[in-house]
Structure formats: C-alpha cells, structure tokens
N, C-alpha and C positions, 0 to 999 in steps of 0.2 A: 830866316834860319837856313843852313846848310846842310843836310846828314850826311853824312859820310855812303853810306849804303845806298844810296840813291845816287851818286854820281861813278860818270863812266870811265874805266881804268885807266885814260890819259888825266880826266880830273881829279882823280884821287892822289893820283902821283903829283899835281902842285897841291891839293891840300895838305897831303901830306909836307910838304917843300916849306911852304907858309904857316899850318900852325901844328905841324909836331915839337912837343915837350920833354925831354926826356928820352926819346925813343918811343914817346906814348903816343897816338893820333888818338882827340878827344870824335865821341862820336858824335857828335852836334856843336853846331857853332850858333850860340843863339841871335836874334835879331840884335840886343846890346852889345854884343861882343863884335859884329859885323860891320855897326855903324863906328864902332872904334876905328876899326879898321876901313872903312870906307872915307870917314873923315879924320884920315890922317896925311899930316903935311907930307910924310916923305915918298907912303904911295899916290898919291894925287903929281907930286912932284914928278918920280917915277913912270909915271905913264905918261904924265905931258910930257917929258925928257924922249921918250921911246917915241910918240908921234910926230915932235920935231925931227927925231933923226930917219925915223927909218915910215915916215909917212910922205905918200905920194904927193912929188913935187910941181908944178906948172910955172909958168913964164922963166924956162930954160931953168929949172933949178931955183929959181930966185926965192919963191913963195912956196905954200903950204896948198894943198890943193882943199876943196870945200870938204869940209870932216865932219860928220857928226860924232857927238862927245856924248854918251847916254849917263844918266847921273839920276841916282837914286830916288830924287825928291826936287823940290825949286832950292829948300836952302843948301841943299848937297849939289846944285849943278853952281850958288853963288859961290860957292867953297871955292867950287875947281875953277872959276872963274877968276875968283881975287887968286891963287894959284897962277893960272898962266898969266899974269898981268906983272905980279911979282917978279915971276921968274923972266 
C-alpha cells in the first residue's frame, strides 16, 4: 500500500504523475491496485527500456554492466524476466 501523506514532496509529484484521475490524487493506493500496476507489461517494459538505454555500459559500450533488478516477489521478478527475454 502507498499513502500519499507519507511520501516525500519529490514522491508525491510522480504519484501524483502516475495515478491522478480527474485532477483527483486518490489518497491510498491499495496493495491490489499496486500489483496491477507492478505486473503490468508496458511498466515492466518501461523500465527495462530505460536500463538498456540509460544503464551503465562496460566492454567499450558493447554490454550492460552487472544490474540488480529488485522485483516484488519470485513470480514478479519471473514476470520481468519473461519481459526482458521478450523484449
């Protein structure tokens, strides 16, 4: 679960960004609402997109340097797994 009131005024400004409705910010994001959003294709896509481009490179550029990827649960880390394999 997220509360709104509990995060710090650069976190509010992307949850706001992410799940404002209307002009509304809900003031809790529950644990089922979150797993939507954590096991969803196009942010899991998203982020592997962003660590390919803009994640630290080694052997002249060529590769991806050692990354850890932190993921919610075991079947949330196979998610992002069949994700980068996909992609």
């Amino acid at each position: 679960m997220i509360s709104y009131d509990e995060l710090s005024a650069e976190n509010k400004e992307r949850y706001e960004d992410d799940f404002a409705k209307d002009n509304a910010v809900p003031e809790l994001i529950p644990s089922a609402a979150l797993n939507k959003f954590v096991f969803n294709e196009t942010t899991v896509d998203t982020v592997l997109q962003d660590l390919m481009d803009r994640g630290i490179k080694v052997a002249g550029g060529d590769r991806l340097g050692k990354t850890i990827i932190f993921a919610q649960n075991k079947r949330h880390a196979g998610f992002i797994l069949e994700r980068f394999n996909k992609l």
